[in-house]
C-alpha positions in Angstrom: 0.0 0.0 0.0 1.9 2.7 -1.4 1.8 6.4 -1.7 4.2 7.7 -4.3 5.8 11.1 -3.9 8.3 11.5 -6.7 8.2 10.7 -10.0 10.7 8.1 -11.4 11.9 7.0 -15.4 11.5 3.6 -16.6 14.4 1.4 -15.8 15.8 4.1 -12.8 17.0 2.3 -9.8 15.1 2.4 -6.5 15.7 0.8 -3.1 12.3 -0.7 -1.2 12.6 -0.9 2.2 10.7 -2.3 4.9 11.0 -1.2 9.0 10.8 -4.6 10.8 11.4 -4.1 14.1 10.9 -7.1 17.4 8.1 -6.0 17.9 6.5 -7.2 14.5 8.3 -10.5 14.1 7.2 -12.7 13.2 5.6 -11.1 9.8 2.0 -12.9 9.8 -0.7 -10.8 11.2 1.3 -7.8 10.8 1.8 -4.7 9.4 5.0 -2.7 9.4 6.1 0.2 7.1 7.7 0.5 4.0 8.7 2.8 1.6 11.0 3.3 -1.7 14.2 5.4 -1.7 16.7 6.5 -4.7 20.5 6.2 -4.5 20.6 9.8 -3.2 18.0 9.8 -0.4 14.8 10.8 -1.9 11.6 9.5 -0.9 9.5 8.2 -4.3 7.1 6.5 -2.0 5.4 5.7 1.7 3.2 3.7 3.0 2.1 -0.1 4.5 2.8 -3.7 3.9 1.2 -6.4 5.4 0.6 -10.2 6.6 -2.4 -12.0 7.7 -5.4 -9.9 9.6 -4.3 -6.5 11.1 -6.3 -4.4 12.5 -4.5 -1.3 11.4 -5.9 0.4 8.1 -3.6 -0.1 5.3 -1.4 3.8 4.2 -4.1 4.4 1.5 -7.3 3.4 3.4 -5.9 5.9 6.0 -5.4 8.3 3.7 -8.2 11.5 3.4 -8.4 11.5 0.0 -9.7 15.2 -0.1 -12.8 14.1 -2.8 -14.9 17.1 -4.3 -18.0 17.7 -6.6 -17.0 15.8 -9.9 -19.1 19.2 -11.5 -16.1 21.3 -10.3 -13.5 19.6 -12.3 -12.9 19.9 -16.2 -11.4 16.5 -17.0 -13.3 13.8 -14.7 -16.6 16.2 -14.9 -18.8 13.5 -16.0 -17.5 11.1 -13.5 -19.8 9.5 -10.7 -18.8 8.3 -7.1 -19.4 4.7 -7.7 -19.6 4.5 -11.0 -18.9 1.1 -12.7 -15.4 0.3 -14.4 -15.0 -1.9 -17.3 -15.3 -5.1 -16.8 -12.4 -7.6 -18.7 -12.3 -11.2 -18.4 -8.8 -12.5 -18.9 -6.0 -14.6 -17.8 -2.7 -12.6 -16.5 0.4 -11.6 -19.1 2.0 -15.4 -18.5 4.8 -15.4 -21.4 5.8 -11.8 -20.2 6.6 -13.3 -17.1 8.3 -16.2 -18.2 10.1 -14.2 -20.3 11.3 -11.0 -17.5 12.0 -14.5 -15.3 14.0 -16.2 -17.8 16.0 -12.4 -18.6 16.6 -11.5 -15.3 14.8 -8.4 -15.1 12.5 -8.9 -12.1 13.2 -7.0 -9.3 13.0 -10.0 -6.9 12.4 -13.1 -8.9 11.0 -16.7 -7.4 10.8 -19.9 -8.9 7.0 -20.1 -8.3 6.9 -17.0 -11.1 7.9 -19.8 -13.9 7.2 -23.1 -12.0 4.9 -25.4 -9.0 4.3 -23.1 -6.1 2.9 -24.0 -3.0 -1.1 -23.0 -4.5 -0.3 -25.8 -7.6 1.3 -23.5 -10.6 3.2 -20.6 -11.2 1.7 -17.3 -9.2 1.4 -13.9 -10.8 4.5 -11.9 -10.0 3.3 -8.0 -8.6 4.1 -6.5 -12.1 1.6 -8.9 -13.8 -1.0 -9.0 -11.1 -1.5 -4.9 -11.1 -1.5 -5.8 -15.0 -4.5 -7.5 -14.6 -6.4 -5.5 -11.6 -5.6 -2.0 -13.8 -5.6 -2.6 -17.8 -8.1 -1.3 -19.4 -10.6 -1.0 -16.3 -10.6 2.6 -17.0 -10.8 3.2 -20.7 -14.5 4.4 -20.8 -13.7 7.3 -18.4 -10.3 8.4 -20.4 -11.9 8.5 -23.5 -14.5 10.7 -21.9 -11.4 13.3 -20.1 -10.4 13.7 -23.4 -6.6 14.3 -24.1 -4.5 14.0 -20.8 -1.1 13.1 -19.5 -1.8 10.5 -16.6 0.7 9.4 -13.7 0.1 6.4 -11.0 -0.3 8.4 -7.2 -0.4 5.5 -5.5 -1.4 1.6 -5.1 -1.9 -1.2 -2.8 -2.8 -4.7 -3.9 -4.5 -6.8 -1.9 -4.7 -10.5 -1.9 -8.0 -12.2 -0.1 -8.3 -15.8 -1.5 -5.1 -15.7 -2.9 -2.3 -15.7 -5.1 -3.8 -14.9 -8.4 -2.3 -17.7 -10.7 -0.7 -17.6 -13.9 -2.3 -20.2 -15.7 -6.2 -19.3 -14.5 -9.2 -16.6 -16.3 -10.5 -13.8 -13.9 -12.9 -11.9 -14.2 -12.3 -8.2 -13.7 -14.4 -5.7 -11.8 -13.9 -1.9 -10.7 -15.5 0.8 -9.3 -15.0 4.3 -8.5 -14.2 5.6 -5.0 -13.5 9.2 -5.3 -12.6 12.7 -7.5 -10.1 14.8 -6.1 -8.6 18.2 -6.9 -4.7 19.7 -7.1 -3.4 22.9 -7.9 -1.6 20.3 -10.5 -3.7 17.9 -11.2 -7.3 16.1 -11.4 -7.3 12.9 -9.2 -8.9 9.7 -9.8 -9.3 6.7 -7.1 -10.9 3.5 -8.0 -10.7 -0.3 -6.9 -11.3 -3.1 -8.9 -11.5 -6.8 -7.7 -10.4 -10.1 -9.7 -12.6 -13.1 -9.2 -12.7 -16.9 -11.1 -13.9 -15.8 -14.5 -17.6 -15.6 -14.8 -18.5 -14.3 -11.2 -18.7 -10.6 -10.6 -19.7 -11.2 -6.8 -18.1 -12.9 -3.4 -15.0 -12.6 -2.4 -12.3 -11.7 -4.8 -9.4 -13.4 -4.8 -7.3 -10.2 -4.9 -8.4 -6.4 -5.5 -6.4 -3.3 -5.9 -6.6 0.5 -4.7 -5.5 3.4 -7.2 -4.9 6.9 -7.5 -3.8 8.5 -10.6 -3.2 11.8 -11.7 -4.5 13.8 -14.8 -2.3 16.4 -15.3 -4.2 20.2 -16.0 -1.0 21.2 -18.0 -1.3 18.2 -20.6 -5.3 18.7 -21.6 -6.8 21.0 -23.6 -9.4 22.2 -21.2 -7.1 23.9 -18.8 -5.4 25.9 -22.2 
């Protein structure tokens, strides 16, 4: 769960880093802090990760996300609170896994990406699983901001029935949770939720939280 704070190139290094203290150990039913740094110091992102059940909210459900009138913006005007996403059934980015495994250029690669895991087959690494919890889902209401320059704010993927597999179809849902508004930017927070493919209610057996940012200085309707 992860609130970014400085914006970073493709292939740029970072360092993750998590505070694990005594007092946490061990790591199931747990939540501790972490947060990505660059070589020089600089904070490109804060917030949670956790184990098991906590009662703690996660960095992003903590967060006051500051929502306004969807009227009062120019980009996400004809956005609603709780608005449906686009719904994709799919089966996660497999072969781009195998092949990031078999190139070693995961950040943190496990033989469960390409092989038997503990769940049966391979598991979705964090790169493909956001793939499938964010592709797409939010098509409809880009088309309708018209042109824009859009940066991720923040994420947090959470798994609930757990790990989403490589070699099984989901069935994507999302929904809107809130407008925001920046000096900067327009801000857009939704959720979706990926289930066995063909339900769209029950548990999910992960779901993800996302902010992103529509930045005023790249669209038309702020010339």
């Amino acid at each position: 769960s992860l609130y970014f704070m400085h914006a970073m190139a493709d292939s740029e290094p970072v360092e993750a880093q998590l505070e694990m203290g005594t007092a946490v150990l061990p790591t199931t039913n747990a939540q501790v802090t972490a947060r990505m740094l660059t070589p020089e110091g600089v904070t490109v992102a804060e917030g949670t990760a956790s184990g098991g059940v906590t009662t703690e909210p996660t960095a992003l459900h903590s967060r006051d996300r500051r929502g306004v009138d969807p009227s009062t913006l120019r980009m996400l005007r004809s956005v609603r609170i709780g608005q449906e996403l686009d719904t994709h059934t799919r089966r996660p980015w497999g072969s781009d896994q195998v092949r990031r495994h078999r190139a070693g250029i995961m950040t943190s690669p496990l033989d469960w990406y390409v092989g038997e895991s503990p769940w049966g087959g391979p598991i979705c690494s964090p790169l493909t699983a956001c793939r499938l919890l964010v592709a797409g889902m939010t098509d409809s209401i880009e088309r309708s901001c018209g042109e824009f320059v859009g940066m991720y704010g923040a994420i947090e993927v959470r798994n609930h029935r757990g790990p989403l597999m490589l070699d099984t179809e989901y069935t994507v849902t999302g929904r809107v949770l809130d407008v925001a508004d920046t000096p900067k930017t327009e801000v857009l927070w939704f959720t979706t939720e990926a289930r066995e493919a063909g339900n769209t209610t029950g548990e999910p057996v992960a779901s993800l939280t996302m902010m992103t940012r529509l930045l005023k200085g790249s669209s038309p309707l702020y010339a």
